[in-house]
N, C-alpha and C positions, 0 to 999 in steps of 0.2 A: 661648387659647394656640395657637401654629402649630408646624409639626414643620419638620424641617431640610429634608423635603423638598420643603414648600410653596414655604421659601425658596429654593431653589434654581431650580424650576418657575416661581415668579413673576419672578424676574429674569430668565429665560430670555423669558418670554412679552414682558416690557416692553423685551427686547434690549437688557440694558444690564449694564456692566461691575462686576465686584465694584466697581471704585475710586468708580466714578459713585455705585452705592448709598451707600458709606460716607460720598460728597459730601452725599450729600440727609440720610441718618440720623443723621450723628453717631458713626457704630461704625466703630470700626478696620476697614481693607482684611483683616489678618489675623486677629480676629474673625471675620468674614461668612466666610470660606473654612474656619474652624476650624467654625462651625455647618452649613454646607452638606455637612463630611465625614461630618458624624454622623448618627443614624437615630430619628427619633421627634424626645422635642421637645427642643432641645438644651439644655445641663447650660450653665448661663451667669446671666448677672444678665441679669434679669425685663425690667427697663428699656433693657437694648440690645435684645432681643428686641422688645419694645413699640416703640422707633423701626427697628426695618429694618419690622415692621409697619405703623405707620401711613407709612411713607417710600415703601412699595411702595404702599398703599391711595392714595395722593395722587398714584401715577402711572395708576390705574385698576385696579389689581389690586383681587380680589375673594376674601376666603378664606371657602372652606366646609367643610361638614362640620366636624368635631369629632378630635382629634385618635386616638378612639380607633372612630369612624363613619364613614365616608367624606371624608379630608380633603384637601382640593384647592385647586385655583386658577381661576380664568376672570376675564376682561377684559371689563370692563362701560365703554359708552359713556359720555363726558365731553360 
């Protein structure tokens, strides 16, 4: 599971626009900004979560750590 603030760090890192993410993942534009306000791991269905995830992993993003251990982002070579 990733926390609101990986989502936020990971789309920053791949510079690209709420609208774009919702283009790749499948999740509402006001969704992703309703998860990106919140702190830890956001209160939502599992499965929009799951596609901004693998939506952001299929751009290069990389999530580590654990939501309650060091949880972050970094960009891994394609």
């Amino acid at each position: 599971m990733i926390i609101s603030e990986q989502i936020r760090a990971a789309r920053q890192l791949v510079k690209i626009t709420a609208e774009i993410l919702a283009e790749k993942s499948g999740v509402g534009v006001a969704t992703i900004r309703r998860y990106e306000l919140m702190s830890g791991i956001p209160s939502g269905n599992a499965r929009s979560i799951d596609a901004l995830q693998k939506a952001l992993e299929s751009l290069g993003v990389e999530f580590i750590g654990t939501p309650e251990d060091g949880p972050g982002v970094r960009l891994v070579k394609k």
